[in-house]
C-alpha positions in Angstrom: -5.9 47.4 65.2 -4.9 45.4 62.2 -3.8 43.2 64.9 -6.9 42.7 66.3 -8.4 42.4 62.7 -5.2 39.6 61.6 -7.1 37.4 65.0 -10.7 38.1 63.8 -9.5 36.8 60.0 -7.5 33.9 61.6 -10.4 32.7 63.7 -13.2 33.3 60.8 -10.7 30.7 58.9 -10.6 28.2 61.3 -14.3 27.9 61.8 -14.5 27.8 58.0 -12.2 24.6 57.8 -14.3 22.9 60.8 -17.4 23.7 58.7 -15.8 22.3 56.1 -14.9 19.2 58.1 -17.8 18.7 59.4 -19.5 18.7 56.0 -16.9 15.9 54.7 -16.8 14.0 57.6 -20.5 13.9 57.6 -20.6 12.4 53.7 -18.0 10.5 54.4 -19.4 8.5 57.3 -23.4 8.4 55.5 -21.2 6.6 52.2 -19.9 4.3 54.6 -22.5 3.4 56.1 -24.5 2.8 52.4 -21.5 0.8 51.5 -21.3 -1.6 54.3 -25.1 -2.2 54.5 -24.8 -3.1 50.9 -25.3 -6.5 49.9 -22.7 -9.0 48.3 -24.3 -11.8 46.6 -24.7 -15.0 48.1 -26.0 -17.7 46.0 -27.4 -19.7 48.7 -29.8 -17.5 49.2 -31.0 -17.0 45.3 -34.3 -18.3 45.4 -37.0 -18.2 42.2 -40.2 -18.8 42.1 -42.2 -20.6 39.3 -43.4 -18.6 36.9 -46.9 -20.3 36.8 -46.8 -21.6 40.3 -50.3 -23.4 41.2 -52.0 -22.1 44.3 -55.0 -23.4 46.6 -57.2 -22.2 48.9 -55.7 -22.4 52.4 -58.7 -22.4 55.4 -58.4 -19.4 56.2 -59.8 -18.5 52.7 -56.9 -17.1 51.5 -54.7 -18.4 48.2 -51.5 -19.5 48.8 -48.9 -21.5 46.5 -49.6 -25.4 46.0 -46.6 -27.7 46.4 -42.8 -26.9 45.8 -42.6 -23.4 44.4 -39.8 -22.2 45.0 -36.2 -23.3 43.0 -32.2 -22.2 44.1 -30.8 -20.3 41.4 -27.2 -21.1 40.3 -24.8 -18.5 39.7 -22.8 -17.9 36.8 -19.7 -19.9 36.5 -16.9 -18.1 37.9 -18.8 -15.7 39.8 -18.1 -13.3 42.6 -19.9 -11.4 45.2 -19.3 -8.1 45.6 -19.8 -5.8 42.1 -22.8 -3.9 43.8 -20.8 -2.9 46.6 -17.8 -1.7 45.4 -19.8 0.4 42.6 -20.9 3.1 44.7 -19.3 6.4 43.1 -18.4 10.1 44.0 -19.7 12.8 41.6 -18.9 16.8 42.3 -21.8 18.7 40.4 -23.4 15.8 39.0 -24.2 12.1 39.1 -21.7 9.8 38.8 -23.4 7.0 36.6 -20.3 4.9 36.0 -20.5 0.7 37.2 -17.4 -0.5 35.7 -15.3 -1.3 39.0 -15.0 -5.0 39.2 -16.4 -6.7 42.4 -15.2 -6.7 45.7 -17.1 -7.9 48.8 -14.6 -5.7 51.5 -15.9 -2.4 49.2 -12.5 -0.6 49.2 -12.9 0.7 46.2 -16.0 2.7 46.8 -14.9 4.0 50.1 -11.4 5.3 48.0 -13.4 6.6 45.6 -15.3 8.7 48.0 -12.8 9.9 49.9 -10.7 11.4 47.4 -14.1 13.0 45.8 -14.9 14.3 49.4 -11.2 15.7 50.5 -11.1 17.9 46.9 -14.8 19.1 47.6 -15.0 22.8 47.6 -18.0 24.9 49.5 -20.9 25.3 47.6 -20.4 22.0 45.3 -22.9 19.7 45.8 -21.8 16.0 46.4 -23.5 12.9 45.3 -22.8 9.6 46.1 -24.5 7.0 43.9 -24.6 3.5 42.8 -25.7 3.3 39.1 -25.9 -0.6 38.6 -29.3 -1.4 36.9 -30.4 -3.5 40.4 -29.9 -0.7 42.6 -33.3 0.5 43.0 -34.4 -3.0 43.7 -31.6 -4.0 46.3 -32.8 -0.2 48.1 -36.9 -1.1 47.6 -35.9 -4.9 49.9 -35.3 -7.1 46.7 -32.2 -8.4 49.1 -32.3 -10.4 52.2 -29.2 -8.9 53.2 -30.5 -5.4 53.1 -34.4 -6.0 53.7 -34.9 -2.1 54.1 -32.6 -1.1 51.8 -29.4 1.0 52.3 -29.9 4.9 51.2 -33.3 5.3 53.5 -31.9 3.8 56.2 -28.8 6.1 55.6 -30.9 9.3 55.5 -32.6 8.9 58.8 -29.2 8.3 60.7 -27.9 12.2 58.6 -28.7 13.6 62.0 -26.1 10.9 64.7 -23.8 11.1 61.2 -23.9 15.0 61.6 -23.4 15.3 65.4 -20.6 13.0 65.7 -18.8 14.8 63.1 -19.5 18.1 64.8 -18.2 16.3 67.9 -15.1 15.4 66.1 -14.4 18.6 64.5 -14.8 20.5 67.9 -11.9 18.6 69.1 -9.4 19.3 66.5 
């Protein structure tokens, strides 16, 4: 019988670790996602408006800007694309709020990050993955062209082809 209960216990293990999986995978492929939607900074499209930009009744009856109110923006000398990107961080239990990883448009060094937090996550832990830069809420709300609809919501309502494929994946190990 202790045979029998040795099978049971091997079995019961083996499910646990594809849960597990499954839950890892699942994170892992939802950061991914957030990271590559993210947008790198592209001063050509850095646009300002006036601050007291004149406007005139169009015909339709409705106010729109007079004349030439928008202005490109210059970027800082010596700047590169990328910081918002490769800030996304890993935090086991609670937020990560650190934004001192220097930019890099390929994010690397987010998806690194993650996936060390991720493979020493433990059942019952809660993971968070979070960008703390002080634009992030703005990039997510549509402030970017690159990410109109921002990259968190978008994340969230794809949780459920995230989850299957990694249940697809972990059913074939």
């Amino acid at each position: 019988m202790s045979n029998l209960g040795e099978q049971l216990r091997q079995i019961a293990e083996r499910q646990k670790l594809k849960l597990e999986t499954v839950v890892r995978r699942t994170v892992f492929q939802m950061a991914t996602q957030m990271v590559n939607m993210s947008p790198v900074g592209n001063p050509t499209l850095w646009l300002s408006l006036h601050p007291y930009t004149p406007v005139e009744i169009g015909k339709d009856g409705k106010f729109k800007p007079a004349g030439d109110t928008e202005t490109r923006l210059k970027p800082p000398a010596g700047y590169v694309g990328g910081r918002f990107r490769n800030n996304w961080q890993y935090g086991e239990g609670s937020i990560n709020r650190d934004t001192s990883a220097p930019p890099d448009a390929s994010g690397s060094g987010s998806l690194g990050r993650i996936e060390a937090g991720i493979a020493s996550w433990k059942p019952g832990e809660t993971m968070y993955i979070t960008n703390s830069l002080e634009y992030a809420y703005s990039l997510e709300v549509g402030h970017s062209s690159q990410a109109p609809v921002g990259m968190v919501a978008v994340t969230m309502a794809n949780f459920q082809a995230h989850f299957q494929r990694a249940l697809a994946d972990a059913r074939a190990l």
